[in-house]
C-alpha positions in Angstrom: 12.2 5.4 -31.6 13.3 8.1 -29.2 10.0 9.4 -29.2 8.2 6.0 -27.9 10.9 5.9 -25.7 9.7 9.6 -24.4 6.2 8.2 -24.4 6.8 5.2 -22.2 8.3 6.7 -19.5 5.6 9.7 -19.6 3.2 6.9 -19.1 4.9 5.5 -16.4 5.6 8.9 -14.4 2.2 9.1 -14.7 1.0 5.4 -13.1 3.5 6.5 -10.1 2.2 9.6 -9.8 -1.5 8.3 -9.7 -0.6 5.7 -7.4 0.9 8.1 -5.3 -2.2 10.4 -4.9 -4.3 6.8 -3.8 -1.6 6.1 -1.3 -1.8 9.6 0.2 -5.2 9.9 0.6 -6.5 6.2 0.7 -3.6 4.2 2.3 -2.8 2.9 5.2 0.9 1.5 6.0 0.7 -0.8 8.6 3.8 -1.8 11.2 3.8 -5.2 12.3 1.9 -5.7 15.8 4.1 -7.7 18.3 3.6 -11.1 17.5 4.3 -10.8 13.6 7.7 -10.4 12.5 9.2 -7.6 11.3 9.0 -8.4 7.6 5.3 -8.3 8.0 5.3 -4.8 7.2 2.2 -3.8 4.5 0.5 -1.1 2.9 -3.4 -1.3 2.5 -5.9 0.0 0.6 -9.7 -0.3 1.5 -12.2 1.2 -0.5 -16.0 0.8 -1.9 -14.5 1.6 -5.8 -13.4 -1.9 -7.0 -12.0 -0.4 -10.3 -9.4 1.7 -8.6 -8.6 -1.7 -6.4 -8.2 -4.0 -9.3 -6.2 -1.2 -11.2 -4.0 -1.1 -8.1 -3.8 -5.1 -7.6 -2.9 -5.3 -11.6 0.1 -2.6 -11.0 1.4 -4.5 -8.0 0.8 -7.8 -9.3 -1.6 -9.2 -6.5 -5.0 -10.5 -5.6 -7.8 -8.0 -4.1 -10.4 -9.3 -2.5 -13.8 -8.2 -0.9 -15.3 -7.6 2.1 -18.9 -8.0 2.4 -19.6 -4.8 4.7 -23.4 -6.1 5.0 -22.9 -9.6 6.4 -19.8 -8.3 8.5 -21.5 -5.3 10.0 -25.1 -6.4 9.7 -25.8 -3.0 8.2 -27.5 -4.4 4.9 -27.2 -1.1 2.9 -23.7 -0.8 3.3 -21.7 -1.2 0.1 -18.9 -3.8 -0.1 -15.4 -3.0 0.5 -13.0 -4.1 -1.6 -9.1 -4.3 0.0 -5.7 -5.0 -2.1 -2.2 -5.1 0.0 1.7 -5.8 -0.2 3.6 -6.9 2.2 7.5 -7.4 2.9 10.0 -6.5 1.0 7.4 -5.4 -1.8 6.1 -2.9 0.2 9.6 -1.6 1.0 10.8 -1.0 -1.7 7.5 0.7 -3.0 7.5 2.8 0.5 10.9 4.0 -0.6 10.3 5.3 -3.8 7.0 7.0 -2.5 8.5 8.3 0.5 9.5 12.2 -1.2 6.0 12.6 -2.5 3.6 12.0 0.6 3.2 14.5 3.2 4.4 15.0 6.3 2.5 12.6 7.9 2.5 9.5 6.0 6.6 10.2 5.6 6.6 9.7 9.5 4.8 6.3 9.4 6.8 5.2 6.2 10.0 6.0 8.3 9.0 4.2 10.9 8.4 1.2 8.8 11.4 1.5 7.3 13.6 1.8 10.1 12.2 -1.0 11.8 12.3 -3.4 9.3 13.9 -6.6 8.8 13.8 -8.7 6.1 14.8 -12.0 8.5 11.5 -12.6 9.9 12.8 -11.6 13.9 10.1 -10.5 16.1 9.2 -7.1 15.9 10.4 -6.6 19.6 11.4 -2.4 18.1 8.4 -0.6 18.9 10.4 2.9 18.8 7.6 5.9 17.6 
């Protein structure tokens, strides 16, 4: 029993760490512009590979959804994009538990976020960089 036990959390360290690498290299995490409110926060992914997208929207338990790049860019060889999000307090607590593994860079963003959000819904009148 121990050994399953062992197993399942393997498995698991292994989903976070994968997710992680997509975050870092794929994600965007998104502060609310002025006129959403501060529990608008999100993190977005957008990418042409919608096996990696459904695999993501699966993990977080939401909907992706495609973007025809043709028809929106009138470029008719470019390939779809396909796009999967959280938002809130989701995202939060996921931009938490990420925040020790991403670089520099993306730790600055996520800390922004952070800091700045509220869970009420006020206006996201804190711009502070």
């Amino acid at each position: 029993a121990s050994c399953i036990i062992v197993l399942e959390v393997l498995m698991r360290l292994d989903k976070f760490s994968w997710l992680v690498g997509v975050l870092e290299s794929e994600a965007y995490f998104q502060f609310p512009s002025p006129s959403q409110p501060r529990s608008a926060s999100r993190i977005v992914i957008k990418m042409t590979h919608k096996d990696i997208i459904d695999r993501i929207a699966k993990m977080w338990g939401t909907k992706p959804y495609q973007v025809k790049m043709s028809q929106y860019t009138g470029h008719p060889n470019w390939k779809d994009q396909f796009r999967v999000e959280l938002t809130g307090a989701r995202a939060i607590k996921l931009m938490q538990e990420i925040y020790p593994h991403m670089g520099k860079r993306r730790q600055r963003a996520i800390k922004r976020i952070i800091d700045n959000y509220d869970a009420t819904g006020s206006p996201s009148i804190s711009r502070t960089r």
